[in-house]
N, CA, C and O atoms as a Maestro MAE file, in Angstrom:
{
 s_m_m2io_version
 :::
 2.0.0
}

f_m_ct {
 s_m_title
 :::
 protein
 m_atom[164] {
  # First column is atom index #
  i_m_mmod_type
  r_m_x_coord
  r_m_y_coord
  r_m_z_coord
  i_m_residue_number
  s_m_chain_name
  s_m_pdb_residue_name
  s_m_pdb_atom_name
  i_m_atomic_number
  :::
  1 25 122.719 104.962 73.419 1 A "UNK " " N  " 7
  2 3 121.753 104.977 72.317 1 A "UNK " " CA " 6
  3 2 120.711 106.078 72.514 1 A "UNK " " C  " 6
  4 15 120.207 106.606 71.523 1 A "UNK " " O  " 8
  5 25 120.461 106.346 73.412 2 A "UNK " " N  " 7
  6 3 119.199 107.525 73.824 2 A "UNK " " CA " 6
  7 2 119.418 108.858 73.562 2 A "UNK " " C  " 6
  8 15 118.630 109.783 73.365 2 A "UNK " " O  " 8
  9 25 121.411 108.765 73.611 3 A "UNK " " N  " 7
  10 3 122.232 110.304 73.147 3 A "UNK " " CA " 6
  11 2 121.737 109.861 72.185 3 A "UNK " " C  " 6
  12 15 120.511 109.783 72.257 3 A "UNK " " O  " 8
  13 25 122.381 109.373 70.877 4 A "UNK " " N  " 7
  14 3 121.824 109.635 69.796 4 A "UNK " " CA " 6
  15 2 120.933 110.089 69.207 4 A "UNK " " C  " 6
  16 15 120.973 111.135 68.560 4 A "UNK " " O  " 8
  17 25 119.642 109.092 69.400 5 A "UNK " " N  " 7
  18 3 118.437 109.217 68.723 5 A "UNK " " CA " 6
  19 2 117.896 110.689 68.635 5 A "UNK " " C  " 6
  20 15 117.549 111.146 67.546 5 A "UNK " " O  " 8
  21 25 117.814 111.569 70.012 6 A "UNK " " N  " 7
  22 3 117.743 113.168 69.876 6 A "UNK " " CA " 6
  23 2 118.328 113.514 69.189 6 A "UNK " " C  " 6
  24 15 117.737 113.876 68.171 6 A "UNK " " O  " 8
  25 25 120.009 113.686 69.196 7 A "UNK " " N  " 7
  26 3 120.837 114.233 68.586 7 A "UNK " " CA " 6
  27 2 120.648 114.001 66.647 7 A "UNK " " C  " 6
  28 15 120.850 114.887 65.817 7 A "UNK " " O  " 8
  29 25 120.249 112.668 66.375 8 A "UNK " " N  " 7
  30 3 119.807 112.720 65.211 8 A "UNK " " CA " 6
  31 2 118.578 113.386 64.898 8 A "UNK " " C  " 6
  32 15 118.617 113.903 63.782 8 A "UNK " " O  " 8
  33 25 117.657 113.521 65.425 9 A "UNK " " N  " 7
  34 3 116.160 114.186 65.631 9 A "UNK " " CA " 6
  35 2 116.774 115.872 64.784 9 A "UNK " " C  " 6
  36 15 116.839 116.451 63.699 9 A "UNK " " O  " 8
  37 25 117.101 116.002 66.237 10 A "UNK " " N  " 7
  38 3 117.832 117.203 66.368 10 A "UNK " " CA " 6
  39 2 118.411 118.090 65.075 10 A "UNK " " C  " 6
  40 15 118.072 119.225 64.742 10 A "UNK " " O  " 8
  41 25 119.642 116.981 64.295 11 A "UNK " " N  " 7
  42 3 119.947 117.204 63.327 11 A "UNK " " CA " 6
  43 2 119.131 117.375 61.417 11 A "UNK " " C  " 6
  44 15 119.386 117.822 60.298 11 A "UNK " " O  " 8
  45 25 118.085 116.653 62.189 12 A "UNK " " N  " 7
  46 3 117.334 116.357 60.876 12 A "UNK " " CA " 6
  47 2 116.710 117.905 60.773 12 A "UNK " " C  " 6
  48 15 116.860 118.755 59.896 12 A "UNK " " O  " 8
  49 25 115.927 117.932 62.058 13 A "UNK " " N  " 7
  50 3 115.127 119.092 62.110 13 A "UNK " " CA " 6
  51 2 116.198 120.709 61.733 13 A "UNK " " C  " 6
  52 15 115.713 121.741 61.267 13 A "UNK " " O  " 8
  53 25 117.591 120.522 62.068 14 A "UNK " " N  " 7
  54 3 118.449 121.860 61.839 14 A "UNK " " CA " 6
  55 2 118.037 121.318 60.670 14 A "UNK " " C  " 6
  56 15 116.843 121.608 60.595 14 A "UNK " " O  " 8
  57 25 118.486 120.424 59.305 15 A "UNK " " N  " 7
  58 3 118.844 120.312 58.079 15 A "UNK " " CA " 6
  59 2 117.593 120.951 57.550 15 A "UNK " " C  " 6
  60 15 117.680 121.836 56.699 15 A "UNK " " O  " 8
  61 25 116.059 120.417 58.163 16 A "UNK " " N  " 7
  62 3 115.166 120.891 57.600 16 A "UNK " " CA " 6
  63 2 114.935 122.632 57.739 16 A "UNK " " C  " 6
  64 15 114.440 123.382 56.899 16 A "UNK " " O  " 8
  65 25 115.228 122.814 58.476 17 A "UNK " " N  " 7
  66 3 114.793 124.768 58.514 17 A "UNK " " CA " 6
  67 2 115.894 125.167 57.735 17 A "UNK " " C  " 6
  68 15 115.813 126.355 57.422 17 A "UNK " " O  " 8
  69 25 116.856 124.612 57.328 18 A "UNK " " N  " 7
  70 3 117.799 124.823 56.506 18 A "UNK " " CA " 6
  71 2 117.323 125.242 55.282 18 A "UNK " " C  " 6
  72 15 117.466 126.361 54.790 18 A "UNK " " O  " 8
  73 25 116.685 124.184 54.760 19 A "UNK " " N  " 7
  74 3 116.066 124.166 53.631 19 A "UNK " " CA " 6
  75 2 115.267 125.064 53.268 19 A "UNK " " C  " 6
  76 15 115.284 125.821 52.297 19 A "UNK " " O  " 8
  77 25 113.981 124.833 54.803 20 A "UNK " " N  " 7
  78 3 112.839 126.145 54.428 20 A "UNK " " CA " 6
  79 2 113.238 127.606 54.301 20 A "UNK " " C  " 6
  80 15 112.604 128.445 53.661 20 A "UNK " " O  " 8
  81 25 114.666 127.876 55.167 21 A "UNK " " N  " 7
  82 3 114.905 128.853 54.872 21 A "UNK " " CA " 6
  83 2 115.645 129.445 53.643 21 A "UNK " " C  " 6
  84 15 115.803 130.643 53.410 21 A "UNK " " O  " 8
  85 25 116.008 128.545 53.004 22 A "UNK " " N  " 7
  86 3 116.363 128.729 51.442 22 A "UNK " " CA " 6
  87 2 115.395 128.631 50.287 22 A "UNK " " C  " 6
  88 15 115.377 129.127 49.161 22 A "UNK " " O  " 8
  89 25 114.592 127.816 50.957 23 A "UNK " " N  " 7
  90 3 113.097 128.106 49.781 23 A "UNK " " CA " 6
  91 2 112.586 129.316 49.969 23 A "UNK " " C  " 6
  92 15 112.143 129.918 48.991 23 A "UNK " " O  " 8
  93 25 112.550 129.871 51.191 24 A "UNK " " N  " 7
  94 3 111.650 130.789 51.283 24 A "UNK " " CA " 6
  95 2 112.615 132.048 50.755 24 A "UNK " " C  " 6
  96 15 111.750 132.777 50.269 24 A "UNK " " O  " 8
  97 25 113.581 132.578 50.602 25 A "UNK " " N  " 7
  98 3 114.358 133.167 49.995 25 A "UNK " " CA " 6
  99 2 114.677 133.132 48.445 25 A "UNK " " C  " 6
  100 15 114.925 134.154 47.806 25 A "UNK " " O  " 8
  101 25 114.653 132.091 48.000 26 A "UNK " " N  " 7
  102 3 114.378 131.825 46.344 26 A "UNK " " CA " 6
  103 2 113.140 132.282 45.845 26 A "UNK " " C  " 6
  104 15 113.020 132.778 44.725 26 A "UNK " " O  " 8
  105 25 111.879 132.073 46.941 27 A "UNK " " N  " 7
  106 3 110.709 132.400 46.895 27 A "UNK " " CA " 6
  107 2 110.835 134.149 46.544 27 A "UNK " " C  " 6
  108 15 110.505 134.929 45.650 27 A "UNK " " O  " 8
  109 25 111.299 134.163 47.425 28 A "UNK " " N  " 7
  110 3 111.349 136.193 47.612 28 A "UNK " " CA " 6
  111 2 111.780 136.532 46.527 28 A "UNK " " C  " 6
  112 15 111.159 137.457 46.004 28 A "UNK " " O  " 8
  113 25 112.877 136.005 45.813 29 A "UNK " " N  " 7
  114 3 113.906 136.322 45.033 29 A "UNK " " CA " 6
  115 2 113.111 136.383 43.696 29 A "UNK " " C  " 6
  116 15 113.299 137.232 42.824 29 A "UNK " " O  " 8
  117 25 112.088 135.253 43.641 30 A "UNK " " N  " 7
  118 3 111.329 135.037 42.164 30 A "UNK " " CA " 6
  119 2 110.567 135.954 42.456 30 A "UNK " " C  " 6
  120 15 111.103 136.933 41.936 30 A "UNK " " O  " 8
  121 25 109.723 136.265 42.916 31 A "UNK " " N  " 7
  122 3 108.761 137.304 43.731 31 A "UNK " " CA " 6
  123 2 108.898 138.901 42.627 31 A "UNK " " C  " 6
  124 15 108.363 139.535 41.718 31 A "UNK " " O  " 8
  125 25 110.335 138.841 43.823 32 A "UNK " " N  " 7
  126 3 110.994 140.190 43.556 32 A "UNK " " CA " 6
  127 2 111.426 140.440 41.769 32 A "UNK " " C  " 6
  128 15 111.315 141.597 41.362 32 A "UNK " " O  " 8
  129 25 111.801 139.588 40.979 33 A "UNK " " N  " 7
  130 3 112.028 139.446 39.842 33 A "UNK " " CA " 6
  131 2 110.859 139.467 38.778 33 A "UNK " " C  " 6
  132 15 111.116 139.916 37.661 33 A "UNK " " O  " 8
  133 25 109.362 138.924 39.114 34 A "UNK " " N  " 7
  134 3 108.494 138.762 38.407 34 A "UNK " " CA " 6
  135 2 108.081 140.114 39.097 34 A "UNK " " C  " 6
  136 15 107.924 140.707 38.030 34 A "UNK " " O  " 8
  137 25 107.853 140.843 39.816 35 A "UNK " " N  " 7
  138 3 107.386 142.368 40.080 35 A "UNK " " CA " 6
  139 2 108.524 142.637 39.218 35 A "UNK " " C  " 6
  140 15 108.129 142.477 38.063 35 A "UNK " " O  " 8
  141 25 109.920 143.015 39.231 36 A "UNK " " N  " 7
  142 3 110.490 143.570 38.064 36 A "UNK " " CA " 6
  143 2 109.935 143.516 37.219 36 A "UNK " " C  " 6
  144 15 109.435 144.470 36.623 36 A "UNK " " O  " 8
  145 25 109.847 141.898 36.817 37 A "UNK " " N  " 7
  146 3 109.515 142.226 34.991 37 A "UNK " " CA " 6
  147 2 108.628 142.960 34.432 37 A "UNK " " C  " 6
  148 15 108.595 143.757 33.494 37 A "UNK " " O  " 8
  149 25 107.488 142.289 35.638 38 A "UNK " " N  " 7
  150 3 105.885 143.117 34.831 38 A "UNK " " CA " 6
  151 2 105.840 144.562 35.081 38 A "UNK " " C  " 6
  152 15 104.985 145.291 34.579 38 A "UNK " " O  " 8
  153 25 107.059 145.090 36.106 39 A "UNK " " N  " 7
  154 3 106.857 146.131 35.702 39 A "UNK " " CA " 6
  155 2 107.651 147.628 34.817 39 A "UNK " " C  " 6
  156 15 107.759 148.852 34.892 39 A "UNK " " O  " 8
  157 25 108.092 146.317 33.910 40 A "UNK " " N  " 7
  158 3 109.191 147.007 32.974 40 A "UNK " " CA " 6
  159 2 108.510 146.247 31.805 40 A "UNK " " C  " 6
  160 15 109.066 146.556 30.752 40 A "UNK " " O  " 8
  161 25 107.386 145.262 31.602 41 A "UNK " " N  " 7
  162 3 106.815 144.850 30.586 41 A "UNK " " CA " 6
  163 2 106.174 146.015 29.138 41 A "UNK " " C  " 6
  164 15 105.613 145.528 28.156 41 A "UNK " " O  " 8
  :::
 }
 m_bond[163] {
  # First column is bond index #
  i_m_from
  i_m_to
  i_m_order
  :::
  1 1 2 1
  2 2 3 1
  3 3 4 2
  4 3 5 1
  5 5 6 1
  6 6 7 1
  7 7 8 2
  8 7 9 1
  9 9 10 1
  10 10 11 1
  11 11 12 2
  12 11 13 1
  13 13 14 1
  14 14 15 1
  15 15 16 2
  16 15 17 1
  17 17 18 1
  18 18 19 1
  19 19 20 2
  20 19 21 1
  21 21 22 1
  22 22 23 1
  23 23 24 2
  24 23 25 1
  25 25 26 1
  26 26 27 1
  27 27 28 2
  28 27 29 1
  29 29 30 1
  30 30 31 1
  31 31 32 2
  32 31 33 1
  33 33 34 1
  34 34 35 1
  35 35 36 2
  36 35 37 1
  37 37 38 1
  38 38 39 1
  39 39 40 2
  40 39 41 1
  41 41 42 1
  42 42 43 1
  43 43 44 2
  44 43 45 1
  45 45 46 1
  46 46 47 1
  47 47 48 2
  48 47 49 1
  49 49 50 1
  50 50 51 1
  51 51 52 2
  52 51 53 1
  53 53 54 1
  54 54 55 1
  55 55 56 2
  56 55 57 1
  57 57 58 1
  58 58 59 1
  59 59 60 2
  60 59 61 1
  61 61 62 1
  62 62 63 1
  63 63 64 2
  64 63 65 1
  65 65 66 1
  66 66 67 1
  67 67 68 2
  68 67 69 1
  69 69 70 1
  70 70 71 1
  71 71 72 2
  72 71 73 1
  73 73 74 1
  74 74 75 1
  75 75 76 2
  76 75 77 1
  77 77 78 1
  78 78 79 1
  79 79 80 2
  80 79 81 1
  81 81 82 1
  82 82 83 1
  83 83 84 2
  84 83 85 1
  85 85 86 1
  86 86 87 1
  87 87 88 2
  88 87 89 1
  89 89 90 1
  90 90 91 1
  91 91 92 2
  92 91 93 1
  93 93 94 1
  94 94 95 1
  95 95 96 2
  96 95 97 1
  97 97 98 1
  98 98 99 1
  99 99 100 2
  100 99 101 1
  101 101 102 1
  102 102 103 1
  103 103 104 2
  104 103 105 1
  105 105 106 1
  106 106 107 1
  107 107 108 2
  108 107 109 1
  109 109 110 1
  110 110 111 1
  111 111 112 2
  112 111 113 1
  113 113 114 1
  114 114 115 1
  115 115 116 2
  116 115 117 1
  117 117 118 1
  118 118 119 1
  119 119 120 2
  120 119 121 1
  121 121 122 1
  122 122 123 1
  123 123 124 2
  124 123 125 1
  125 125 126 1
  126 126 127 1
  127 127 128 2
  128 127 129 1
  129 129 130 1
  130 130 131 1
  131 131 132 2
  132 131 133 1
  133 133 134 1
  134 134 135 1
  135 135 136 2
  136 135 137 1
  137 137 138 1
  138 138 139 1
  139 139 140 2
  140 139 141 1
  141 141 142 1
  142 142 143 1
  143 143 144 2
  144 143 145 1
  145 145 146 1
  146 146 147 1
  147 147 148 2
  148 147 149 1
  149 149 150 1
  150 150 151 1
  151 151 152 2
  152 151 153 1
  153 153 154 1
  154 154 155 1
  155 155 156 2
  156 155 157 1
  157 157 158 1
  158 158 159 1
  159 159 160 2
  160 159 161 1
  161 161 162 1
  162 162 163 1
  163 163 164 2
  :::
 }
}
């Protein structure tokens, strides 16, 4: 039981930077798109 509980820890925390690192890339992505627009407005 003690394997586990890390190993789930563990896993949660990969799933989460997972995430942040896909927000933060969508982030960029809108970023990068709203500087396009406004500057073709």
């Amino acid at each position: 039981m003690w394997v586990a509980v890390p190993d789930f820890i563990v896993d949660c925390q990969r799933g989460f930077q997972k995430q942040v690192v896909l927000f933060e890339k969508q982030r960029m992505t809108l970023e990068a798109a709203n500087a396009h627009f406004f500057r073709h407005a």
